[in-house]
N, C-alpha and C positions, 0 to 999 in steps of 0.2 A: 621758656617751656618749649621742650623740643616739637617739632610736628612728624604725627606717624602719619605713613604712607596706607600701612597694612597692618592692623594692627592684629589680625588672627594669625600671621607668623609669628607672632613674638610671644615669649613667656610673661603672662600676666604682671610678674612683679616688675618685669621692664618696664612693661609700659606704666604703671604705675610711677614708676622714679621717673621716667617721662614724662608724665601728666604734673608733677610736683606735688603726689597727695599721697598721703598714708590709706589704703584701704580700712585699715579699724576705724579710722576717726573719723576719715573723709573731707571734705573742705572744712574749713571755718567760713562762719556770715562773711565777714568782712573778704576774706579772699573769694569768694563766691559770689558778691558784689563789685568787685574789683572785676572780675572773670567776667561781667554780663556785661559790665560796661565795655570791654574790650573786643568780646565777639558779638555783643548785640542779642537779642530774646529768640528763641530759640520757636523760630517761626517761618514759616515759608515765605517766602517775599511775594504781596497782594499787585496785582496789576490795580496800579494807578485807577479809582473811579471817574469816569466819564460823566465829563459836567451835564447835567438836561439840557441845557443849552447846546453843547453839540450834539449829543442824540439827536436833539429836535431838529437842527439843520442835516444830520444827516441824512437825513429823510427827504432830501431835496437834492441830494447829489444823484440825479440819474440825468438819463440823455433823453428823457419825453420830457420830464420836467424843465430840462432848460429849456426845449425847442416852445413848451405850451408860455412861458416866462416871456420868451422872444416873441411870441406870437398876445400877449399881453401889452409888452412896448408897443407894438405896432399898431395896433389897436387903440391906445391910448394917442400915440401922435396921431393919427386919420379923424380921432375925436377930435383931436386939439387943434387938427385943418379945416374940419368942417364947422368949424365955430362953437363945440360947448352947446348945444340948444340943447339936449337933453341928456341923461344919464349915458355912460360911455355900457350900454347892456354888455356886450361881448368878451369888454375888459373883466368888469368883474363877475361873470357869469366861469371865463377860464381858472382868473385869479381863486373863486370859489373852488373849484375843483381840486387846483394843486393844494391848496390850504386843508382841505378835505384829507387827501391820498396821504396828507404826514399827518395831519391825528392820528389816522388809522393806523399808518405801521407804525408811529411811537406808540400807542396806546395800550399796541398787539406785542409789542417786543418787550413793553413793560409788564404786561401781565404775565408773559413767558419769564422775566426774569424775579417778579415776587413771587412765581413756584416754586423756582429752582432755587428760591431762596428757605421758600416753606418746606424743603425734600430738606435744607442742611443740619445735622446734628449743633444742635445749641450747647450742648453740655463742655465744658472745658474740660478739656486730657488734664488730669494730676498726675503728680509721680510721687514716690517713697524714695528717699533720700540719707546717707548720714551726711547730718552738718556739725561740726563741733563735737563726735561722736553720740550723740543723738538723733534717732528715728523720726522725720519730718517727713510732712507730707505738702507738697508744694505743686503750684500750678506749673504746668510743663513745658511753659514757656521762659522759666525759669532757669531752667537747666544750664548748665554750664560743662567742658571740657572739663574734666576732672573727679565731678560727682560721681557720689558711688552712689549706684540706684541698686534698690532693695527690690526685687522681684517676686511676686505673689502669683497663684492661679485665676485668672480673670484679669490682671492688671494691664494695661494698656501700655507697649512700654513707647517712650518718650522722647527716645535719640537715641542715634549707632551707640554701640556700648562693650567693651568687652569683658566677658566674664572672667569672671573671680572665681565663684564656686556656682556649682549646679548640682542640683539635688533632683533628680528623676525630668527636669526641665521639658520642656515640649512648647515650641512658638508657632504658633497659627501667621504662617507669610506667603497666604494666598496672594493679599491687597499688592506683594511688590514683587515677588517671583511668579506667580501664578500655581505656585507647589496648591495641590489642593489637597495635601494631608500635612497634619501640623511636623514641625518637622524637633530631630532631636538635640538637644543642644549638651556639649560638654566644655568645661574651664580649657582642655591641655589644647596647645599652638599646633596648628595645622602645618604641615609638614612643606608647606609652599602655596603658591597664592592659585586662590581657586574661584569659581565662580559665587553669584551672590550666593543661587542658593544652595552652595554647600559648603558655607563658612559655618561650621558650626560651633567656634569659639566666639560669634560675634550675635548680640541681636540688635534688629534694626527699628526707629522710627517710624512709627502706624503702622507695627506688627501686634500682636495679643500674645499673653501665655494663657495657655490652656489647659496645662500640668505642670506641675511643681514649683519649683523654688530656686533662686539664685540672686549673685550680687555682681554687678557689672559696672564697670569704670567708664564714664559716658566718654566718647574720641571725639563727635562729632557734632554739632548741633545746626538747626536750623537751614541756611542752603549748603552747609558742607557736609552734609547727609547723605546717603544715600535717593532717600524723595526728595533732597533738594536737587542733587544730580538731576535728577528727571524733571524735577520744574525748570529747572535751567535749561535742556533739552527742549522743555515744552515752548520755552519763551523766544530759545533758537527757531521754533516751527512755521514756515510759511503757511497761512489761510491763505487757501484759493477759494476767485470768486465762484460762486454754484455755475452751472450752467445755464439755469434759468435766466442769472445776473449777465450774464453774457451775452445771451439772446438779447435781453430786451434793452442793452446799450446797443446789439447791432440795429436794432429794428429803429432804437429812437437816432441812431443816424445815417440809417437808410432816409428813413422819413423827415429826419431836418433837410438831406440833401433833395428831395424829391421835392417838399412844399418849394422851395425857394423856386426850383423850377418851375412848377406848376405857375406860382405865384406869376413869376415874371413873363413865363409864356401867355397865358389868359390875359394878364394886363396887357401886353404889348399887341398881343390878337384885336383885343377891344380899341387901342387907342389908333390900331393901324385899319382896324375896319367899318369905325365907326364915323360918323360925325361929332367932333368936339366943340359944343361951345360954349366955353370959358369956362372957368374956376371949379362953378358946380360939379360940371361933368364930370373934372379930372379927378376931386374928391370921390364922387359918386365910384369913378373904378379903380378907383386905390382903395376905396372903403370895400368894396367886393373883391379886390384880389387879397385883402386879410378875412374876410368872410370864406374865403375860398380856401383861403390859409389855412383858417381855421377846421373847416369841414373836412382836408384834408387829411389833418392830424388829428388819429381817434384821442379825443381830451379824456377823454374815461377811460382810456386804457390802463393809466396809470393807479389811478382810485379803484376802480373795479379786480385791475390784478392784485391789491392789496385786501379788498374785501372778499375774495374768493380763496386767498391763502389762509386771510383771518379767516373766514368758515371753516377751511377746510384742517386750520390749527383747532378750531372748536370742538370738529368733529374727531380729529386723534384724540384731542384730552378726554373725553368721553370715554377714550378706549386705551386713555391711562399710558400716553404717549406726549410727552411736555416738548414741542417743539418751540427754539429761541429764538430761531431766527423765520421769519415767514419763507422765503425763497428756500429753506431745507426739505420744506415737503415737498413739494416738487422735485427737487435734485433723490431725492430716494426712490421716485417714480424711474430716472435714467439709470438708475444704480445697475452695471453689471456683475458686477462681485460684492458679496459679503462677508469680510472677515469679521470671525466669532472667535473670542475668547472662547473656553473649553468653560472651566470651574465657574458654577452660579450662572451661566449662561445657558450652553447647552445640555447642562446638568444640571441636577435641583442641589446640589452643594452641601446633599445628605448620605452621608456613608451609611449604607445598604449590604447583610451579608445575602447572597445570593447563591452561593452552594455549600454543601457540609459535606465533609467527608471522612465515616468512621472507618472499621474493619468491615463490620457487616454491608457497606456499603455506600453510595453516593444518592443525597437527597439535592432537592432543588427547594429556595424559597422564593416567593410569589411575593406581589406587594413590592410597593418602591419607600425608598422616604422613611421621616420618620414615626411617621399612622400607623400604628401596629394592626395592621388590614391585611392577609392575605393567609399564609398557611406554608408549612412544612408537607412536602409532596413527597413522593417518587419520581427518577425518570420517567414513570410511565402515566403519573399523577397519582397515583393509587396512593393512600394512607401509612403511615409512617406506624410499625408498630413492629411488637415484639422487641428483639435485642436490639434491631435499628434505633429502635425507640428508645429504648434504654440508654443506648450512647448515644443518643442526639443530647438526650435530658440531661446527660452530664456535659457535655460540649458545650451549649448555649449558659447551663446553669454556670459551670466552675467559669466561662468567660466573663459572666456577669457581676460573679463574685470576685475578682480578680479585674476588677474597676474603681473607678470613683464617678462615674456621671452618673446622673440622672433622669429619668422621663416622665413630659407629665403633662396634661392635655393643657391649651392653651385656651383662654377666652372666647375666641371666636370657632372652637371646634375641633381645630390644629392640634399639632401636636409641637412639644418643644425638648430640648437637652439642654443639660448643660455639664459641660467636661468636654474629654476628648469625644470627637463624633465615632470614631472606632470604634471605642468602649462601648458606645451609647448602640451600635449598630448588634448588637451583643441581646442587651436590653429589649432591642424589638423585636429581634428574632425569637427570640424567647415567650416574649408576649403570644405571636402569632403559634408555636408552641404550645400555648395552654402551661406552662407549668412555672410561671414567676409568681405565681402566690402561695405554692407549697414550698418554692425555696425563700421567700422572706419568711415565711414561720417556721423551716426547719432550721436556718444558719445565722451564726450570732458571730458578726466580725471582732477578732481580739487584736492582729496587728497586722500592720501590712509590711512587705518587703517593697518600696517604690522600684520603680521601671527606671534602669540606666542602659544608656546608648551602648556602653562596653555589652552588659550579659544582654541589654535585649530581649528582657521581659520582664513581668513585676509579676507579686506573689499574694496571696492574703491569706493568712491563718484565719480560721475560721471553727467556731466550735458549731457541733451538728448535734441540734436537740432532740433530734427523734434516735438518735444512736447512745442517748444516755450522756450528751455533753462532752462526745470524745471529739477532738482536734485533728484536725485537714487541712493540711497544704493544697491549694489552689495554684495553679501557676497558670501565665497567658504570656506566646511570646512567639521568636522566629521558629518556626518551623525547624528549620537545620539546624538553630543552636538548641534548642527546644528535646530536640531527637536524644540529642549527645548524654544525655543528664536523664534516658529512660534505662529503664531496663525490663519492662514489663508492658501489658498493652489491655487493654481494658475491652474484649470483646463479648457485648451483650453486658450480663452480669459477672459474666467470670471476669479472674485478673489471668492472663497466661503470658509465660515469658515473650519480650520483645526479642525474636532471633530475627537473623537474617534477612529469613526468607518475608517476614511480617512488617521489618524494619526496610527494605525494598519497594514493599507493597505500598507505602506510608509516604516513602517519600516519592513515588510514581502518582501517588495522588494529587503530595503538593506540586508537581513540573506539572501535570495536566488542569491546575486552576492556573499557574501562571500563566502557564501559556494563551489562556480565554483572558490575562492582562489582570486579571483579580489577586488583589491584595491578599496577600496567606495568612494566617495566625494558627499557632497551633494551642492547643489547651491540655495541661496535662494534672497528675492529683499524689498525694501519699498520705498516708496516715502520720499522724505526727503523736509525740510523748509531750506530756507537756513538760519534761524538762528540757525537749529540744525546743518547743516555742518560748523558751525563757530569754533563747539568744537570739531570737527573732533578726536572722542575718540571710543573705546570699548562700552563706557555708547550707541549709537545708533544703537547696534546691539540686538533688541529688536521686538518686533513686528512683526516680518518680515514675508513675502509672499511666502511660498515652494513650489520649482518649481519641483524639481526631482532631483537622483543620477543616478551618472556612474560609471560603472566598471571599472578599470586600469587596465593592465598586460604587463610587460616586455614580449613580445611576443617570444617564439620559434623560431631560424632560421629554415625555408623551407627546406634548404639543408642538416640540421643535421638528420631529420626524416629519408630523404632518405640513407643520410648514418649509419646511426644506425642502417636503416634494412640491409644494405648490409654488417654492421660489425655480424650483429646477422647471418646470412647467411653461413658467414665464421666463425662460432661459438664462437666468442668474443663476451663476456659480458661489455657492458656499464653501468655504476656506475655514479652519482650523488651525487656529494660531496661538497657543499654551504653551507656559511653562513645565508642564506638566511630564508626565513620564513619554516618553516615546508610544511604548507598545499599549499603554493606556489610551492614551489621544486616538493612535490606528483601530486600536477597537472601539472606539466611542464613538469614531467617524464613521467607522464599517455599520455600527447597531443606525445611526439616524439617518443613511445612505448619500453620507458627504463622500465617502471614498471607496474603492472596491475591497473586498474581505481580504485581499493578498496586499493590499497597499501598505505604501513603508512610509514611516513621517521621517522629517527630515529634520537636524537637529541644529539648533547654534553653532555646534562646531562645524558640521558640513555645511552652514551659510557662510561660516567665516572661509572658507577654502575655496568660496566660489568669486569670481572676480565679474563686472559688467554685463558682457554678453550673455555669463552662464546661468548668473542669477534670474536675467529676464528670461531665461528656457525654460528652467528652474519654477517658476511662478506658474508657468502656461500650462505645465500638466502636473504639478503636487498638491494635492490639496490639507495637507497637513502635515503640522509644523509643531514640532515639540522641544523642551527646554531652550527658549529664544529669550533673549534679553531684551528690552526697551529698542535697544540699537534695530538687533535685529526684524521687529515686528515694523520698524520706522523703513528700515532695505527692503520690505515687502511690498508696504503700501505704495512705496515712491517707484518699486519698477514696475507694479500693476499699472499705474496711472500712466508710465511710461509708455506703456504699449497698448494706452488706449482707453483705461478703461475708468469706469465711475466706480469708487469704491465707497462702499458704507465699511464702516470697522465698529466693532461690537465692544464692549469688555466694560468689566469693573475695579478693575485695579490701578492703583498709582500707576503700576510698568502700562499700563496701556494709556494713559492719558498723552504723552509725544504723539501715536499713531493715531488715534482717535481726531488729534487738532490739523493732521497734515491730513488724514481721510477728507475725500468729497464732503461726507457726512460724518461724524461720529458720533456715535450713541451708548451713552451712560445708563447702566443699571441704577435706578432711582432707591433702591432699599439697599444693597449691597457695596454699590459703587462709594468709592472717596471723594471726598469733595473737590479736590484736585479734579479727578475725571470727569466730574458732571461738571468743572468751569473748563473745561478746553473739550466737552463733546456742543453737537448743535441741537442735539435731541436727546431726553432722559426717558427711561419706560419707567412711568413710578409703579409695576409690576414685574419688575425683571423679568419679563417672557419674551421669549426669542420671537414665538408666532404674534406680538405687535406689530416687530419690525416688517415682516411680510404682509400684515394691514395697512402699515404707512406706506409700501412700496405700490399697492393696490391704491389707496388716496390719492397717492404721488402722480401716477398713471391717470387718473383719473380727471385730476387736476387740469395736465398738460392737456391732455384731449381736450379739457372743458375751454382751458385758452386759447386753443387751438381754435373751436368753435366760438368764440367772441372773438375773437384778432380775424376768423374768415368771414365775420357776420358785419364787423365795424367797419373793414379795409372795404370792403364790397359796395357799401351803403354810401360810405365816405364815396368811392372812387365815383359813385352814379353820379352823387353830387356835382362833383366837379365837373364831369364828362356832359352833364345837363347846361351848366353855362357855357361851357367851351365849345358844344355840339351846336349849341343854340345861339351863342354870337355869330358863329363860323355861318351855319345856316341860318341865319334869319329872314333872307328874303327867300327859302323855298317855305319855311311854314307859316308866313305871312306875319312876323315880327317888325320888320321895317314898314310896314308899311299901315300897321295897326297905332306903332312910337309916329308916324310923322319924320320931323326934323332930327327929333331931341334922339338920345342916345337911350335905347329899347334895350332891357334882361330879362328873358325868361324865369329868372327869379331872381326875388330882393334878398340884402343880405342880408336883413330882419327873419325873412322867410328861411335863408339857410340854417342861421341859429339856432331857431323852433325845433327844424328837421333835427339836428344833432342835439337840444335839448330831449324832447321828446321818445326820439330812435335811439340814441345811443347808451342813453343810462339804462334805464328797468332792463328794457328785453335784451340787452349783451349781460347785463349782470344775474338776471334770472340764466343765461342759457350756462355764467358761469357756474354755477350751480344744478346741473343739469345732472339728475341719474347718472350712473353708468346702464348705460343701452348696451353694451357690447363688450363682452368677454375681454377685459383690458388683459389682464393674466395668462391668455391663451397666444401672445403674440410677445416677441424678442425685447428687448430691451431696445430704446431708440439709441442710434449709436450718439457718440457725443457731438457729432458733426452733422447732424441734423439738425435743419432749420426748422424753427417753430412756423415760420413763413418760406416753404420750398419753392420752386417749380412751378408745380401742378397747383399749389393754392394762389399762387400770383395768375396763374389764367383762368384761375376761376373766378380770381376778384374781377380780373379786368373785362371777362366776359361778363360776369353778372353786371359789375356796374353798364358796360353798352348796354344792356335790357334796360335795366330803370330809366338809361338816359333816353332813350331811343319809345320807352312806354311814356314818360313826362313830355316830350317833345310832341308826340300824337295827341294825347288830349288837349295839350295848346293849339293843335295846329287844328282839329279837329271844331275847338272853338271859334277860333277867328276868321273874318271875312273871307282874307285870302289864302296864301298858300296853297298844301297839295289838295286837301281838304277842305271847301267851303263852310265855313262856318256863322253865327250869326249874334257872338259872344262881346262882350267889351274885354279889353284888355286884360283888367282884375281880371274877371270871373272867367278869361282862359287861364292868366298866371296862377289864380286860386283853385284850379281844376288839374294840372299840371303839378303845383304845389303838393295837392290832394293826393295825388295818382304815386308820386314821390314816397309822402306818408306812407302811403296800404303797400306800395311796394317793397319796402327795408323791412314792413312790419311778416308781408310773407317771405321774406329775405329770412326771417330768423327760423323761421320752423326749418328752411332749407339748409342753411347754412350750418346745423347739425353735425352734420355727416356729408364728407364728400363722395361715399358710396351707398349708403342706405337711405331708403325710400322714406320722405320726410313724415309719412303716411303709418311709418312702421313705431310705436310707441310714442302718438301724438300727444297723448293725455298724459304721461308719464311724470308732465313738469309742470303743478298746478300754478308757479310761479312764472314762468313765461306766459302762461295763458293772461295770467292776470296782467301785467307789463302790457300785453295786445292791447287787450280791452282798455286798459285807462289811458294809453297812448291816442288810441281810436276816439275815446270822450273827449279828449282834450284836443284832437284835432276838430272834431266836430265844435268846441268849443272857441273856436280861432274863427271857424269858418263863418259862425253864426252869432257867436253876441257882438254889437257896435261896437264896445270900447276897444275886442281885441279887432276886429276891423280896420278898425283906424290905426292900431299900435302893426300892424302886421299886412295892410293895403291888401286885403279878402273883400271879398263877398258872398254873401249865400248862396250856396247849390240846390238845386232842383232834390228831390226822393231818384229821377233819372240820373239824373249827375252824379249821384252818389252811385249807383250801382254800375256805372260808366267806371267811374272812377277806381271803382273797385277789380270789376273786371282787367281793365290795363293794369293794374298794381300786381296781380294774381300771375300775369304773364311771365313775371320771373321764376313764381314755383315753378308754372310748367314747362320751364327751360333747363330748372334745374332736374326736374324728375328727367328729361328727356339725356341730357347730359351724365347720370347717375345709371342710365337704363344702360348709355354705353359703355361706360367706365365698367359696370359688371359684365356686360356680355365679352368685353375687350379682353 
């Protein structure tokens, strides 16, 4: 069997003898069986499933998790040096954590991925076939190179195909061109090789027909498809990691590199400044330089970042935003660009007529969609009557008659069609009109002439019962060809010759709808004999009476304008990227203020002419882009990203799933989109609204700030930690440490007591603050560039200045206890260390209201997070509870404080807020 290149150059019966099939017959079982076994089922090839098993380790491949793993071992050997006397706490208090932080994101990734399995269409594509020359109907995975599919209105067709015969045909190939009107299909070979979508001797796999009828010889099946084309593309596509993913592998080896220092610097501080004697000792500060270890590395970083995404995925689904992967919501916060498909995106994917225009003049119609809500106006709004009226009511009527869709309210209040949306745009206007229920009781259909691609309009006899049963020609069709076939013109009531000067008029009307990018139709009428409707042909589309044309336009969603200004706001650019018509896209861009009203889109073929450097200048100031192929939506996203930037990409279509898997982000419409699209996007809207994605960018934003505020809240608290033992070996004979230990080797704190600290501190109040309001207008400020650090500069000195306060407040109320040092005291050791320990606690705990915001007064929406507050208070109980009952006593070497000691304690803790308000006071006056 030969193989075609193209098969809409060739004369249908070639490829036939080609294919090795008779068109009448079509295959036999057996050679049709033969043929499946040779190309295999006529199916997209499924990326391999991922065992749970690795999911589940996936979940462990980051750079905190090895460091907190490493700091586990260690932990465990210092157990297994110190002899085993009791439970190794530290070892599995960590190990608990990372065990924690991978339930949650397998748990969260599984649930994102049983929606996106709950959004897929279950129903299996069949097809109409001759086998044996008999009419079957078989699953579509069946299909085979050579089949002759049988084409119906409504039928889903099944594989590339090239036509046989077509009868008034029309295929809906929004899902792979982005065309967003169905387009028209005829049998005769195109005159040389053209783009997809305007082969129109060919139709393709996961396209719909809409209208009419035909029979086509299937070329192609499965990945040698045109959609397989493109999954083969999609499979080519590199994932890149988010940015988030980026950040926090730099952070965990920043921070693998820093513990090991810390580690070894404090150990070797203590072993060089201390007195060591024997074994014990050496344990004792090896068992604290992984205590120190430990405190260093925030251990909840990694758990808390996963339950603050799973919230904050909680909170998208709620607003009907299915995000798959956790790290995506955030990466839409850094988004600086969004490329948007045009068709079902930023349009409601409902042909809409929106101007009429007779003799007596030019009406506007109101209402979008297909809610027959609005009304037939004036330019000036005023009421549509008299002879205006008159030819409106045959316009809208004879378009309606000169159809086959229908309308008709939907279940939940909606509205629905079914046919051509054109036709159907016919239908509403009419409605809004007031007058579709005196033409169902005046007109009684006897035959129709179908609509072909050649004349370019279609016709319907119709008998008119209030005229005594006399017969009318209806016609609906192009404008220009429309004209040619008048001779007369329908103004008001009267019929007056179509001259010149009227025939000018007419067609000055339809250049000034095209020009506003509105689809034309014209609608024209004659009286008919009934022995001319006996030949019910083309030959009586002659003579005819011109009544007026209307403008079409897939109308803009409402709610994308609004959010496009509110992305433009927050200084993201929206891009427009469609198959679609040129001058259509530039005004659809111009109506939701993506691009200026004088802006030009730029087309497939002028991307094709554009080489490297031109494309990326290209990008920087176009913001729409019209009839682009798969390739070229893939040249977009990869030279945006080139030059910097974070791209979300929008769309519902096969053609867009490649651009959607290389995008930062890509995002699938959940009702409209292919199933293809929604497995190569990271987030689905199971409401196709544009204004989601500007609430996920708003989450996203919201997110980063929130980690931001626990990564400055955890590194700050950690860092006192550290800085408390290292301050406090280094000085111990000025705050009277040495001399309070004797011989033996004296810490400021046990590494029982560090633990506590990071048990207690680090979990609730960083994971309440990750869930923190938005306090501040996140939308009103740029998009962070992608080279921004989640950990800058200016938050590394505020960690390291805050932690000197907690270390330098924990050192005072020890020193303040003890005998000697700079302050006399009159304390035993505990009950400094337990004071000091104390002062530690209330200090991280007023760490977190500050650690908010490094500009805003911690003062300013205190109450705002009744979950922080809470985290205080049970942190606070539970400290009180260390302090005071014997068992924790003994497990954690306390003793009870005085009602003084506590408000001591409290007070020194307190001293970091007012370092921070003070440090905040300057940063705004600065």
């Amino acid at each position: 069997m030969e193989t075609i290149d193209d098969a809409s150059t060739r004369d249908a019966q070639a490829v036939a003898r080609a294919l090795q099939v008779d068109p009448d017959t079509g295959l036999s079982a057996a050679e049709a069986a033969r043929r499946l076994r040779r190309y295999g089922p006529n199916q997209l090839r499924a990326a391999p499933a991922v065992p749970v098993w690795r999911r589940l380790l996936a979940q462990f491949r980051d750079p905190l998790v090895y460091l907190l793993l490493g700091a586990v071992v260690v932990a465990l050997a210092a157990w297994l040096i110190e002899g085993q006397d009791s439970w190794p706490v530290d070892a599995v208090v960590i190990a608990a954590v990372v065990l924690l932080n991978a339930a949650l994101g397998f748990a969260q990734e599984r649930k994102a991925a049983n929606a996106v399995a709950a959004l897929a269409r279950m129903t299996e594509v069949t097809a109409s076939v001759l086998r044996d020359g008999e009419r079957r109907r078989i699953p579509g995975a069946e299909l085979v190179p050579g089949d002759v599919l049988l084409l119906d209105e409504g039928d889903a067709v099944g594989a590339d195909a090239r036509l046989l015969t077509a009868a008034a045909l029309r295929v809906q190939e929004a899902s792979l061109t982005g065309e967003s009107e169905p387009v028209s299909k005829d049998a005769a070979a195109l005159s040389g090789p053209a783009p997809l979508a305007e082969r129109s001797s060919m139709v393709f796999k996961g396209t719909a027909v809409v209208q009419g009828s035909g029979r086509a010889l299937v070329t192609a099946t499965g990945m040698r498809s045109e959609m397989g084309a493109i999954a083969t593309m999609l499979d080519q596509t590199r994932e890149e990691p988010t940015p988030l993913q980026r950040e926090v592998a730099r952070i965990g080896r920043l921070l693998g590199i820093a513990v090991v220092v810390i580690a070894l610097v404090v150990v070797a501080t203590i072993l060089a400044l201390s007195e060591i004697d024997g074994i014990g000792d050496v344990v004792t500060v090896l068992l604290l330089g992984v205590s120190l270890a430990v405190a260093a590395v925030p251990e909840g970083l990694p758990a808390i970042l996963s339950l603050v995404l799973a919230l904050g995925v909680q909170r998208m689904a709620a607003r009907n935003a299915i995000v798959k992967h956790l790290s995506s919501v955030e990466t839409l916060g850094a988004a600086t660009v969004i490329c948007s498909d045009k068709t079902g995106t930023l349009t409601r994917s409902e042909m809409t007529i929106q101007r009429i225009a007779t003799a007596s003049g030019d009406t506007r119609v109101t209402g979008v969609g297909y809610a027959p809500q609005g009304r037939v106006e004036t330019e000036t709004g005023g009421p549509v009557d008299g002879a205006l009226r008159a030819e409106h009511i045959v316009v809208l009527g004879g378009g309606s008659l000169a159809s086959n869709a229908a309308l008709r309210p939907a279940g939940d209040g909606s509205w629905e069609i079914q046919g051509d949306p054109t036709e159907a745009a016919f239908l509403v206007a009419e409605r809004k009109l007031g007058t579709d229920a005196r033409r169902h009781r005046r007109f009684e259909r006897v035959q129709e002439i179908p609509f072909s691609s050649d004349r370019k309009m279609m016709s319907s006899i119709e008998r008119d019962l209030e005229q005594g049963g006399e017969l009318v020609l209806v016609t609906k069709g192009a404008p220009d060809v429309l004209m040619q076939r008048c001779n007369r013109i329908r103004v008001g009531t009267e019929v007056l010759d179509f001259d010149d000067a009227r025939r000018a008029e007419a067609l000055a009307d339809v250049e000034r709808l095209s020009n506003e990018a509105l689809r034309t139709l014209a609608v024209a009428y004659r009286p008919l004999s009934e022995a001319e409707a006996a030949s019910a042909d083309e030959g009586l589309e002659r003579d005819l009476i011109f009544v007026g044309t209307v403008g079409i336009i897939d109308p803009p969603r409402e709610e994308a304008a609004e959010a496009i200004a509110e992305a433009r706001r927050a200084g993201i650019r929206v891009m427009m990227i469609t198959g679609d018509h040129p001058r259509t896209a530039a005004r659809i861009a111009a109506q939701l203020g993506i691009a200026a009203p004088d802006a030009v889109a730029l087309t497939g073929a002028d991307l094709d002419a554009l080489d490297g450097p031109a494309l990326a200048a290209a990008v920087r100031e176009t913001a729409v882009y019209a009839r682009v192929a798969p390739v070229h939506k893939l040249r977009i996203v990869d030279a945006l990203q080139a030059d910097g930037n974070v791209v979300a990409m929008t769309g519902d279509g096969v053609n867009d799933a490649p651009a959607l898997k290389s995008a930062d982000i890509g995002v699938a419409m959940g009702i409209t989109g292919t199933e293809v699209t929604k497995e190569a996007a990271k987030m689905i809207l199971a409401d196709d609204n544009f204004a989601t994605i500007v609430a996920a960018v708003r989450e996203g934003r919201v997110i980063f700030h929130n980690i931001r505020k626990f990564l400055r809240y955890l590194l700050s608290s950690n860092m006192g930690e550290v800085l408390t033992v290292f301050l406090g070996v280094v000085g111990a004979g000025v705050i009277g440490l040495d001399a309070a230990g004797g011989d033996g080797l004296v810490l400021p704190l046990l590494a029982t007591q560090i633990l506590w600290i990071n048990l207690i501190t680090d979990s609730g109040p960083a994971l309440a603050m990750g869930v923190d309001p938005e306090t501040e207008d996140v939308m009103a400020r740029p998009p962070r560039r992608p080279t921004e650090r989640a950990i800058d500069l200016r938050m590394w000195q505020s960690v390291i200045g805050t932690g000197v306060v907690m270390a330098l407040a924990t050192l005072l109320a020890i020193d303040l206890h003890l005998p000697g040092g700079l302050v006399a005291g009159s304390s035993s050791l505990e009950e400094a260390r337990t004071a000091g320990f104390t002062v530690l606690v209330f200090a991280q705990l007023f760490n977190c209201f500050s650690a908010r915001s490094e500009t805003v007064s911690a003062f300013r929406h205190l109450f705002v997070n009744r979950w922080l507050w809470g985290a205080v208070i049970l942190s606070t109980l539970l400290q009180i509870a260390v302090v005071h009952l014997p068992p924790l006593n003994l497990a954690f070497g306390t003793q009870p404080l005085s009602p003084g000691q506590w408000l001591l304690c409290a007070a020194l803790g307190s001293i970091v807020l007012w370092f921070a308000e003070m440090r905040k006071w300057m940063a705004r006056r600065g």
